[in-house]
C-alpha positions as CSV (number, residue, x, y, z in Angstrom):
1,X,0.0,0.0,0.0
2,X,1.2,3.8,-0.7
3,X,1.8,5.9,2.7
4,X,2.9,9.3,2.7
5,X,6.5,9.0,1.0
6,X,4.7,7.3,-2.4
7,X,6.2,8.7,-5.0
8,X,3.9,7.1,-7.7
9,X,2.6,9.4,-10.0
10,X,-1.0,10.6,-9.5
11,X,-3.5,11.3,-12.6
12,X,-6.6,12.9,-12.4
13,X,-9.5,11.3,-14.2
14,X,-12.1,14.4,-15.1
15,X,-15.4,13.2,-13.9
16,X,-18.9,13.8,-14.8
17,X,-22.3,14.5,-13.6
18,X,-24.2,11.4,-13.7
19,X,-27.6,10.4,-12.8
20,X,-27.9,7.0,-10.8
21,X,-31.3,5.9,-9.7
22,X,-31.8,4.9,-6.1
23,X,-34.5,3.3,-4.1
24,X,-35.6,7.3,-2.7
25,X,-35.2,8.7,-6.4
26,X,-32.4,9.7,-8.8
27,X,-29.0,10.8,-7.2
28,X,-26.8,13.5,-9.2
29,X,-23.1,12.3,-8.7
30,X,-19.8,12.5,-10.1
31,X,-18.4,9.9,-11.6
32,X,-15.9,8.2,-14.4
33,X,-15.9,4.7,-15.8
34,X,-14.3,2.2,-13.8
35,X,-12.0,1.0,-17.2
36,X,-9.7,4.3,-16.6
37,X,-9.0,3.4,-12.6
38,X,-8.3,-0.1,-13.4
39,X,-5.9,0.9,-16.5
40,X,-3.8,3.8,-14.5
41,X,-3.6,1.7,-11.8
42,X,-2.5,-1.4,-13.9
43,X,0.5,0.7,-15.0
44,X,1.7,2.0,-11.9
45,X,-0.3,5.1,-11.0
46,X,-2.4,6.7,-8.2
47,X,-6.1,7.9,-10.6
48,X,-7.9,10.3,-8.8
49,X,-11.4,11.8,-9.5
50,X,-11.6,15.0,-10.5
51,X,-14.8,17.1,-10.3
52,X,-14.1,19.1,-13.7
53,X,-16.0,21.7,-12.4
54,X,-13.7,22.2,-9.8
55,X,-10.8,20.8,-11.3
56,X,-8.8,23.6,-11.9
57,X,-8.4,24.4,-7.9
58,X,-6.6,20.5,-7.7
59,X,-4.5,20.8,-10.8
60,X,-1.7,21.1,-8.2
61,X,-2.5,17.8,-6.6
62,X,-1.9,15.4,-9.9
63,X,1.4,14.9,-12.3
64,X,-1.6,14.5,-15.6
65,X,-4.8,14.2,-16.6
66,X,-7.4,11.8,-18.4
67,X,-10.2,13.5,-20.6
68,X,-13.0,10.3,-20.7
69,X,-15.4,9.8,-23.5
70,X,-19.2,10.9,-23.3
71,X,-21.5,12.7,-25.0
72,X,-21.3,15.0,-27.8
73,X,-20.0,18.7,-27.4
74,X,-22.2,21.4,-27.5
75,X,-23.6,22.0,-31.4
76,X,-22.6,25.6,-30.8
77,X,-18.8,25.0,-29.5
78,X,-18.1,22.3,-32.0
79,X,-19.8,23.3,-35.6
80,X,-21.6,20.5,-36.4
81,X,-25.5,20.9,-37.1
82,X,-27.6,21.6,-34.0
83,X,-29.8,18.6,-34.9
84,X,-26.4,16.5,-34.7
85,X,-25.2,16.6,-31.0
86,X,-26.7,14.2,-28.4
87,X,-26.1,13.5,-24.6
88,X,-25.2,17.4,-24.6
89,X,-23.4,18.8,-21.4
90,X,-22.3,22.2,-21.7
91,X,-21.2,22.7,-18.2
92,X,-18.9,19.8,-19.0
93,X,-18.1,21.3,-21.8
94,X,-16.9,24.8,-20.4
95,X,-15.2,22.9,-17.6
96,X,-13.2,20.7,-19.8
97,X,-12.0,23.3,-21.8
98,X,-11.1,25.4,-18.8
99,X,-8.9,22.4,-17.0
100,X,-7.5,21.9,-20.6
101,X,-6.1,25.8,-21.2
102,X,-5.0,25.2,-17.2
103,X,-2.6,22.2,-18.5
104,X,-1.8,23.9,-21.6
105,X,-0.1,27.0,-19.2
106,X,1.4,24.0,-17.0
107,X,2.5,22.0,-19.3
108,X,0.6,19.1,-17.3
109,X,0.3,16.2,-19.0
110,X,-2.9,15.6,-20.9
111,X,-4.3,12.5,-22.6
112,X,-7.6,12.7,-24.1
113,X,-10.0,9.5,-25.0
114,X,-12.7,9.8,-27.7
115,X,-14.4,13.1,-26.4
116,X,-11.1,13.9,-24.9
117,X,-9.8,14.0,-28.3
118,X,-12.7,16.5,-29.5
119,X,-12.6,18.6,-26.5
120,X,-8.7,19.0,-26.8
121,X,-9.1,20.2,-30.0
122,X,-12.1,22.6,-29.6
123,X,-10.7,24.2,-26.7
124,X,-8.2,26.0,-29.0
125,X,-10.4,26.3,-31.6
126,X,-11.3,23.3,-33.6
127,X,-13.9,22.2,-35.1
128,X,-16.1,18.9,-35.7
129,X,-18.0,16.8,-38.4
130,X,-20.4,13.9,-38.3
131,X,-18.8,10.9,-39.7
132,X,-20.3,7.3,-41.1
133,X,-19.2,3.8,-40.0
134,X,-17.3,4.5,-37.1
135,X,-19.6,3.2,-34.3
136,X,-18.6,-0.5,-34.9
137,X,-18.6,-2.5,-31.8
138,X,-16.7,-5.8,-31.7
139,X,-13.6,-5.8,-34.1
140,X,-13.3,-1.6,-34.3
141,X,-11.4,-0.6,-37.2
142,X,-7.2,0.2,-38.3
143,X,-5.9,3.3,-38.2
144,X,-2.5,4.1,-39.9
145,X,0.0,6.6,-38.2
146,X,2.1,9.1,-39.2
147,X,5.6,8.1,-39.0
148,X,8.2,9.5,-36.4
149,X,4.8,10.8,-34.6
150,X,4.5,10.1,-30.9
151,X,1.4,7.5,-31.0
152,X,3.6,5.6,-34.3
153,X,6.2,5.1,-31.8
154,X,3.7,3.7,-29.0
155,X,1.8,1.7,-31.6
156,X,3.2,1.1,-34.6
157,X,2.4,1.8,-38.1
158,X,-0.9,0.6,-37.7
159,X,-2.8,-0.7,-35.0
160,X,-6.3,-2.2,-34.5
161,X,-8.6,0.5,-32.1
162,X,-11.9,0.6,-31.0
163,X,-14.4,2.4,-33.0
164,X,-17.2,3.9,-31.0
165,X,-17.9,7.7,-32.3
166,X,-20.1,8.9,-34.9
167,X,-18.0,12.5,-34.9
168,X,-14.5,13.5,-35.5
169,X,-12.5,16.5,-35.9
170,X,-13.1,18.5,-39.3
171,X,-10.5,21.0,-38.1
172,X,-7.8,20.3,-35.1
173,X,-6.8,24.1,-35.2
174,X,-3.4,25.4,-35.5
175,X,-2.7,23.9,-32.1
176,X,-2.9,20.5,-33.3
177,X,-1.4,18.3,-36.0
178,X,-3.3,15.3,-36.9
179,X,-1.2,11.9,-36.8
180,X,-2.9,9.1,-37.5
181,X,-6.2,8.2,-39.3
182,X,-9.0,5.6,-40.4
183,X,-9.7,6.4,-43.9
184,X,-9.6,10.1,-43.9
185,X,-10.9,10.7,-40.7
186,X,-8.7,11.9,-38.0
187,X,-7.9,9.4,-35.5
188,X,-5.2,11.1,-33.2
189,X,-4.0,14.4,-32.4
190,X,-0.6,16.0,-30.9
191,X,0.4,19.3,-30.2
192,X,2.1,21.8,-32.5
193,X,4.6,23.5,-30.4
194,X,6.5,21.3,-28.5
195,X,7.4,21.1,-24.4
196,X,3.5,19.9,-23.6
197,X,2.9,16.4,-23.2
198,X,-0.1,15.7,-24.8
199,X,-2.2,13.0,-27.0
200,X,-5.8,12.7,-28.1
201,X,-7.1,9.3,-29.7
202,X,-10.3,9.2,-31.1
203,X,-10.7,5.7,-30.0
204,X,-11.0,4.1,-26.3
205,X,-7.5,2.9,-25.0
206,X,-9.1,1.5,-21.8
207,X,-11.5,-0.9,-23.5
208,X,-9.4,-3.4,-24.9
209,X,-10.5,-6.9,-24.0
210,X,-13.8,-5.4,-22.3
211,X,-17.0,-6.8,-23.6
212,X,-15.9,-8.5,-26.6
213,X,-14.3,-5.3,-27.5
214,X,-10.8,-5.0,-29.8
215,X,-8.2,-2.7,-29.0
216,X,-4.5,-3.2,-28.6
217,X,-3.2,0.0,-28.1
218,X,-4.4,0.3,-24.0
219,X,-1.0,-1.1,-22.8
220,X,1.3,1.0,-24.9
221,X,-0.8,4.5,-24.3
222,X,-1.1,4.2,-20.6
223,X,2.7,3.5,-20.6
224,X,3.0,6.7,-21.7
225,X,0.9,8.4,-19.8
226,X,2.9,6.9,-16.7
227,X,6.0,7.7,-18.0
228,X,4.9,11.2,-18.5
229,X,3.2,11.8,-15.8
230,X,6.5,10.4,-13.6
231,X,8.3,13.0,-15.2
232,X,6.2,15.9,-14.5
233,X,5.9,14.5,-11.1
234,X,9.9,15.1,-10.7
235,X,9.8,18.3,-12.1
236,X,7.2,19.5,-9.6
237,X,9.4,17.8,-7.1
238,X,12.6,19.7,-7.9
239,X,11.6,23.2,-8.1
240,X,9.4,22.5,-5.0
């Protein structure tokens, strides 16, 4: 067990409002799929739960951060038709993108899952499209990376992901520089100028071998994340 002198890195997992129903009526709670816990703490690190509405106020308590998948972004933040966003949150939304700028300045370590992807590239002023056979549960699909990128040296030229999203990014914004891809649609995302550690994948890491799903990129991008995260930990310690 860690104790006070654990030097493991800790990431925060943004949470979100959920609605759980209980025997005295529907509960509003925070929360975050259990697959993220059990995949930071598989590879070594301390997850913690982080109300994203708060989340700027504990950005000094955690060495990175994990943007989960969800619903769609706001219609109006992300430029795809009104009719075409469902499971909207946009206090999620606004809170996301706030923790997101708040790494940026840091230079905290970000990964970003599915919406993580999309929100780390709206918050600097991306934009979105709908997109056609790319919710296919079971085998997913390939996507093919750029080489020398960061995610072709943590999963090769090609890999096998999950495929769960009917949007993607239309535009990733100056900030961004798309670097890998299922047919033409963007599949992952790193940052222009270098000196922040950060990834988006439009696919779902922590589901690999979870219902029947494929994915076998899980090990690879946590082991980043950690080593990362370990780094930014060290940093923090020295100028402390």
């Amino acid at each position: 067990m860690g104790g006070a002198n654990d030097r493991r890195p800790v990431v925060g997992v943004v949470g979100h409002g959920l609605v759980v129903p209980r025997p005295f009526g529907d509960m509003p709670v925070v929360g975050t799929p259990r697959t993220y816990v059990d995949r930071l703490a598989g590879v070594g690190l301390r997850p913690l739960l982080i109300p994203g509405v708060h989340g700027v106020d504990l950005l000094d308590l955690v060495d990175a951060l994990v943007l989960t998948g969800g619903g769609d972004l706001d219609a109006a933040l992300s430029g795809v038709g009104p009719d075409q966003a469902q499971e909207v949150d946009r206090s999620r939304d606004d809170a996301e993108m706030t923790l997101v700028h708040a790494a940026a300045d840091l230079r905290i370590p970000v990964l970003g899952c599915c919406r993580g992807l999309q929100v780390l590239a709206v918050a600097f002023g991306g934009t979105l499209r709908t997109v056609d056979d790319h919710v296919q549960p079971g085998s997913g699909h390939e996507v093919r990376t750029e080489p020398g990128s960061l995610i072709s040296r943590l999963i090769g030229p090609s890999a096998q992901t999950t495929a769960l999203h009917k949007q993607s990014i239309a535009d990733p914004s100056p900030s961004w520089r798309p670097t890998a891809w299922a047919d033409s649609t963007i599949e992952a995302i790193e940052p222009v100028e270098p000196g922040w550690p950060a990834l988006g994948v439009q696919w779902h890491p922590e589901l690999g071998g979870v219902r029947g799903l494929v994915d076998e990129t899980g090990p690879a991008v946590f082991t980043w994340l950690a080593t990362v995260a370990a780094a930014h930990r060290e940093t923090r310690r020295v100028l402390a």
